[in-house]
C-alpha positions in Angstrom: 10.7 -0.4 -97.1 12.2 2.2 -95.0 9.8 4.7 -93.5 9.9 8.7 -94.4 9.7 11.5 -91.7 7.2 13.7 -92.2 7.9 17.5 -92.1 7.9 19.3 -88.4 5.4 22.0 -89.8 2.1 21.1 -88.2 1.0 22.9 -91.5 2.4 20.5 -93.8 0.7 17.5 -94.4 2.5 15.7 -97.4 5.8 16.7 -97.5 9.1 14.5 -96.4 11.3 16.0 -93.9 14.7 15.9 -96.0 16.3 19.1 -94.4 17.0 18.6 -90.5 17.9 21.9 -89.0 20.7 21.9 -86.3 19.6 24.1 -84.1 16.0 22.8 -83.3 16.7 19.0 -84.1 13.9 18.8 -85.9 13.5 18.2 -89.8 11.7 19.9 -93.2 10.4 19.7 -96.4 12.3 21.9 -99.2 9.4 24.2 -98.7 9.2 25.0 -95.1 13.0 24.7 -94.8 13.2 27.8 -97.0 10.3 29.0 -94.5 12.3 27.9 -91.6 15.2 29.5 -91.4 13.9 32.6 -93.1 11.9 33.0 -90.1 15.5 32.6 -88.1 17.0 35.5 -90.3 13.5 37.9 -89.0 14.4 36.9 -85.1 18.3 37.7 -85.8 17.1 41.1 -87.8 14.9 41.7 -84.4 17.6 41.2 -82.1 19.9 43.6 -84.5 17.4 46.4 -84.1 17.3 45.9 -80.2 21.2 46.0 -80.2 21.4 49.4 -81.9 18.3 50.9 -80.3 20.4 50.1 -76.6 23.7 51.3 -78.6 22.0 54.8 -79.4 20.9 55.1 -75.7 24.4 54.0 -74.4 26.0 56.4 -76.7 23.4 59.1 -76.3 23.7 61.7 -73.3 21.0 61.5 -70.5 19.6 64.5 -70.4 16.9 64.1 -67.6 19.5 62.6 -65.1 19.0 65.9 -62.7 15.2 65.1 -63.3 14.4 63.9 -59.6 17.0 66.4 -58.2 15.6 69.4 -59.7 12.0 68.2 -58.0 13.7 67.6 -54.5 14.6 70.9 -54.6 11.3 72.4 -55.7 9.7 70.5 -52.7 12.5 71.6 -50.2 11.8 75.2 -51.3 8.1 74.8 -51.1 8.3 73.1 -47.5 10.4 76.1 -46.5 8.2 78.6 -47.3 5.7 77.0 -46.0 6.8 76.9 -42.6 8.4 80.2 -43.1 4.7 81.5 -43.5 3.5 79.7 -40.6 6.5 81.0 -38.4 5.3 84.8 -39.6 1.7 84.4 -38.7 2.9 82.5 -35.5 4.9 85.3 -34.8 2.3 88.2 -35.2 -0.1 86.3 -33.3 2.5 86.6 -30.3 3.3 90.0 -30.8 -0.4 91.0 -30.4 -1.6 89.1 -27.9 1.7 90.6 -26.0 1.2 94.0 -27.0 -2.7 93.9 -25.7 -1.2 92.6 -22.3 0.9 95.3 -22.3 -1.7 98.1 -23.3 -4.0 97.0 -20.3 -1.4 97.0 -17.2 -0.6 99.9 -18.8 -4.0 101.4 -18.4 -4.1 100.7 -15.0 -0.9 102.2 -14.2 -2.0 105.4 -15.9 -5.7 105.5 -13.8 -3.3 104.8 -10.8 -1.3 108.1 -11.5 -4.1 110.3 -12.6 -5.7 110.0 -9.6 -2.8 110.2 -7.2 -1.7 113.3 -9.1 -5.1 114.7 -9.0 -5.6 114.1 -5.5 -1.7 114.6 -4.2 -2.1 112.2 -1.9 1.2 110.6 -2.9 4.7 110.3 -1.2 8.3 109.5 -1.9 8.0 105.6 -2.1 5.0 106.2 -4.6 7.1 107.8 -7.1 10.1 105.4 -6.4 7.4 102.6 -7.3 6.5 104.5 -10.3 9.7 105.0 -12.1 10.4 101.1 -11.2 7.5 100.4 -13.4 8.1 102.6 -16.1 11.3 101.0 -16.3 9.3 97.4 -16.3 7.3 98.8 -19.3 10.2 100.5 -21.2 12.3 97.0 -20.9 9.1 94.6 -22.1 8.8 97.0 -25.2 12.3 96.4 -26.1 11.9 92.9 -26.0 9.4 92.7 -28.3 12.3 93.3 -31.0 14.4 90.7 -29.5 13.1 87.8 -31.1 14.9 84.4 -31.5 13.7 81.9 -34.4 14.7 78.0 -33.2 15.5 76.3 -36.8 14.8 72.7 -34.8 11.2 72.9 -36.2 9.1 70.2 -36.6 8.7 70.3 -40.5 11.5 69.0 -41.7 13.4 68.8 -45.2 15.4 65.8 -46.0 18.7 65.7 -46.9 18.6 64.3 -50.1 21.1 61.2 -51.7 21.8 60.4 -54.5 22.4 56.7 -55.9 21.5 54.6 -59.0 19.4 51.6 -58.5 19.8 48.6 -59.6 18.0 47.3 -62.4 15.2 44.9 -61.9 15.0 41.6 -63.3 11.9 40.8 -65.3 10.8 37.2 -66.7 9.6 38.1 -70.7 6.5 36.6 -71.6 8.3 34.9 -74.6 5.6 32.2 -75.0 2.6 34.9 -74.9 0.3 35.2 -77.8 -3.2 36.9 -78.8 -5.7 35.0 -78.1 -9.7 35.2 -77.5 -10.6 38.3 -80.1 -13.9 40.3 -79.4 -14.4 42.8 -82.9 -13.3 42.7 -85.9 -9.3 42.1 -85.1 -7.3 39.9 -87.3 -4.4 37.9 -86.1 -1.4 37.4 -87.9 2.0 36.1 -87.8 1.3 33.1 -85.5 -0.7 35.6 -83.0 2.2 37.7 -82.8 0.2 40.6 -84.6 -3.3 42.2 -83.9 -4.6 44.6 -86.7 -8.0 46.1 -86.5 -10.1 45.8 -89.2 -13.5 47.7 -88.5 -15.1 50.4 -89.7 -16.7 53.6 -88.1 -19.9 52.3 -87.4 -18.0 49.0 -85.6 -14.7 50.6 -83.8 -14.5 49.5 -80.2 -12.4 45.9 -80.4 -10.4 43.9 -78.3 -7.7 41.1 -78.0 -6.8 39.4 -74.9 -3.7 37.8 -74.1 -3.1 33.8 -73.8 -1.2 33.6 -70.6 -2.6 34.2 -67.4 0.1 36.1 -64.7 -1.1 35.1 -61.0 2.9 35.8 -58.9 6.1 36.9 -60.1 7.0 39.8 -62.2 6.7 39.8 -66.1 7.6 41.5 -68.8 5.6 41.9 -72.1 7.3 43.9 -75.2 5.0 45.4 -77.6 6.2 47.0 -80.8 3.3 50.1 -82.1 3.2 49.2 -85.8 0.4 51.5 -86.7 -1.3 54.1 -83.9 -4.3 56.1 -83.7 -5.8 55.2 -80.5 -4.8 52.2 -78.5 -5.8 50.8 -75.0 -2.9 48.8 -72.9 -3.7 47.2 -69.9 -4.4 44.5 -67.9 -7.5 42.8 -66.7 -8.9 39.9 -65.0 -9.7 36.6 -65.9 -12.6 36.3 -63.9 -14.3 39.3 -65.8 -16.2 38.6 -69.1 -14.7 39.5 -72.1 -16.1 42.2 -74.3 -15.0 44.5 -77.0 -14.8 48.2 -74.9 -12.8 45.7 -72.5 -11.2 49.1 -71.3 -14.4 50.1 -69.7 -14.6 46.9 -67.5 -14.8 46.9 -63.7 -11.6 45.3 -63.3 -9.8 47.1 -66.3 -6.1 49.5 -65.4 -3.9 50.7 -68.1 -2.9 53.7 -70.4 -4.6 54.7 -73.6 -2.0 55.7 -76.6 -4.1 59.1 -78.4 -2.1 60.7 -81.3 -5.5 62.0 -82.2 -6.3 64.1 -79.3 -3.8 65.1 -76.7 -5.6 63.4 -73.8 -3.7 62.1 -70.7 -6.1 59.0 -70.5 -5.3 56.1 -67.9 -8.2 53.8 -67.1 -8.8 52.7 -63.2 -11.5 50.0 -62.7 -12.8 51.2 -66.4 -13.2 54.7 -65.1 -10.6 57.6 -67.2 -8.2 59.4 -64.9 -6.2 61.8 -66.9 -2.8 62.5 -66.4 -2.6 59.8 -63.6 0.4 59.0 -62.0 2.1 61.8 -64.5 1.8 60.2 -67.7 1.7 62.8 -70.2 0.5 60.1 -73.6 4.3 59.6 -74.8 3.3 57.0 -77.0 3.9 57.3 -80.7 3.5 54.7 -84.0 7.1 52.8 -84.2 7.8 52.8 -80.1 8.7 49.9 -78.6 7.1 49.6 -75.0 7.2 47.2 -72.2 4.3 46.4 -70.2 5.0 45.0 -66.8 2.7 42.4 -64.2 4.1 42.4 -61.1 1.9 40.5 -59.6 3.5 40.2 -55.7 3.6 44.0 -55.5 0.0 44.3 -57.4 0.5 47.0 -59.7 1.3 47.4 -63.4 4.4 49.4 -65.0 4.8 51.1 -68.5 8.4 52.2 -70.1 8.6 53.8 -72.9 12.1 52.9 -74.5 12.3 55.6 -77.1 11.5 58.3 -73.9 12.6 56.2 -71.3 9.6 57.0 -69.2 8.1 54.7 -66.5 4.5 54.9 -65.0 3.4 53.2 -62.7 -0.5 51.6 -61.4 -1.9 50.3 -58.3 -3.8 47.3 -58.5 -6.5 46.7 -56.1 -7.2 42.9 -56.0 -11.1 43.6 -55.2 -11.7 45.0 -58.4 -9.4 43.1 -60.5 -8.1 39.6 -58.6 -5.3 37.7 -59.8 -4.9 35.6 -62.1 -4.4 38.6 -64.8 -4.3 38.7 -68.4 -3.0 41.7 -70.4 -5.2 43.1 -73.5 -4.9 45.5 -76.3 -8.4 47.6 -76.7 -8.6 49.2 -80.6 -10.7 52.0 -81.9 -9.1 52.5 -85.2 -9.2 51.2 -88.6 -5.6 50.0 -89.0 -4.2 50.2 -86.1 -1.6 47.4 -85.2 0.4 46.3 -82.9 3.3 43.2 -82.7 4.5 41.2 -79.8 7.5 42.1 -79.4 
C-alpha cells in the first residue's frame, strides 16, 4: 500500500497533502491549500501598498530639500554676529585703554607748560619742542579713526556643499517575531501582531523581540495599526525583562503620544524630551523603520509618511550588545504589526 504525505502545516494533523504548491515545494491538504495561498495574496497586497506608498513619494515634490541649507545659513549668520560682537567690544577696549594713554602724557605736557609759562624761563628750542609734540598728539588722535578690521579671523564659517548621499543598505529582520510577552499582550498572526489587552488598573505591557542583533546593521519595519501611546526601542538581553521595560537601565527609544503632545525619548530609562529633535511625528496607520546598527552603536527611527530620521547613541555600559528591540504599551487597544 502506497504511503500518503501528510500536510506541511505543522497545525494539521490528519489531513493528506494532495495540493503541492510550486513555489515552496511543499504540499497541502484542501484546507490549508485554500489557507496557503490566500496568505500569498496578503504578502502580494503588502508589497502593492509599499509600491504606491514609494510611487506617491517619487511623484510627490520634496519640500524640505532646502531643510539643511536654510540651517547652514542660520548658523553662518549667528557665527557672524557673534564675532562681529566680539570684534566691537575688542575694539572699544582698544580705544580706551589708548585714549587713557593719551590723556596722561598729555597731562604731563600740560604741567610742563604751565609752569614754563608761569615762570618764563623758556627759550626758542622749548617752543620748537612744544609745537613738535602738539603735532605728536594731534596725529595719534587722528588715528584713532583709522581703524583696519583683518577678516582672517580665527572663527571661521564653512563654505558649505551640497551633495546627496547615498542610500544605506540595511539587512530587514524578515525572520523577527514577538516573542517573551510581559502584560496582558496578545499575539496574533504567527507573532506578526502585538495587541494590548489590559485595562486601566493593568496598563504598562511589554513584548520583546525574538532575534538578538550583536554586529551589522538591521532594519525592522513596523506598521502602527492602532496608537495611543507606544514605546519603540531597543534594549538588552542581559537586562531582565519586565512590563515598564521602557524604564530599564539599559532601555533607548522614542515614545509615540497622540494623547499628549510630549517629545518623549527614553535614555537608559530616563525621558529626555525632544532629544535629538524629534518632535512625536508618529501617527495610527504610519509605517516606521526601526534601525540596530550595532558597529556604530546607536539606533535610527524614519518615519516614511514624514520622511523624518532620528537618531540615538548607544552606550555599551548601560546597554551591551547583543540587543533586542521591544514594543512597551499603555493602551487598551493599541496594536502594532511587523511589518
Amino acid at each position: 500500500m502506497a504511503s500518503r504525505t501528510a500536510c506541511a502545516n505543522p497545525d494539521c494533523h490528519k489531513g493528506i497533502g494532495l495540493f503541492p504548491c510550486s513555489g515552496c515545494q511543499q504540499t497541502f491538504c484542501r484546507k490549508h491549500s485554500n489557507e496557503h495561498y490566500q496568505a500569498l495574496h496578503e504578502e502580494l497586497d503588502k508589497i502593492v501598498l509599499e509600491h504606491d506608498s514609494i510611487k506617491q513619494q517619487l511623484q510627490s515634490r520634496p519640500m524640505n530639500c532646502t531643510q539643511e541649507i536654510d540651517r547652514w545659513e542660520e548658523e553662518s549668520i549667528r557665527k557672524i554676529k557673534a564675532v562681529a560682537e566680539e570684534a566691537r567690544m575688542n575694539l572699544c577696549r582698544l580705544i580706551n585703554v589708548r585714549k587713557e594713554e593719551m590723556r596722561t602724557n598729555f597731562q604731563v605736557f600740560t604741567d610742563e607748560i604751565g609752569a614754563k609759562r608761569t615762570s618764563g624761563d623758556f627759550v626758542e628750542p622749548d617752543l620748537d619742542k612744544w609745537k613738535q609734540e602738539l603735532e605728536k598728539v594731534k596725529h595719534d588722535i587722528d588715528s584713532l579713526e583709522n581703524i583696519k578690521v583683518n577678516d582672517h579671523l580665527s572663527t571661521t564659517i564653512n563654505m558649505l556643499e551640497v551633495s546627496i548621499m547615498p542610500a544605506l543598505y540595511y539587512s530587514h529582520s524578515g525572520g523577527e517575531r514577538f516573542d517573551r510577552v510581559i502584560g496582558d499582550i496578545a499575539l496574533s498572526d504567527n507573532g506578526r501582531v502585538a495587541t494590548h489587552t489590559g485595562d486601566i488598573f493593568h496598563p504598562n505591557a511589554s513584548v520583546y523581540g525574538a532575534n538578538r542583533y550583536s554586529s551589522g546593521t538591521h532594519c525592522l519595519s513596523l506598521y502602527i495599526e492602532q496608537m495611543h501611546w507606544l514605546f519603540f526601542g531597543v534594549i538588552s538581553t542581559s537586562t531582565s525583562l519586565k512590563a515598564d521595560a521602557y524604564k530599564s537601565s539599559s532601555a533607548y527609544g522614542w515614545v509615540g503620544d497622540n494623547a499628549v503632545p510630549v517629545k518623549n525619548v527614553y535614555l537608559k530609562g530616563e525621558s529626555g524630551r525632544g532629544y535629538g529633535g524629534y518632535d512625536n511625528d508618529m501617527k495610527q496607520y504610519d509605517i516606521i523603520d526601526i534601525i540596530f546598527d550595532c558597529d556604530e552603536k546607536r539606533i535610527r527611527l524614519v518615519n516614511k509618511r514624514t520622511r523624518k530620521t532620528y537618531e540615538i547613541p548607544i552606550d555599551l555600559n548601560s546597554c551591551p550588545l547583543p540587543w533586542r528591540f521591544v514594543i512597551s504599551f499603555y493602551w487598551l487597544g493599541d496594536r502594532v504589526r511587523i511589518w
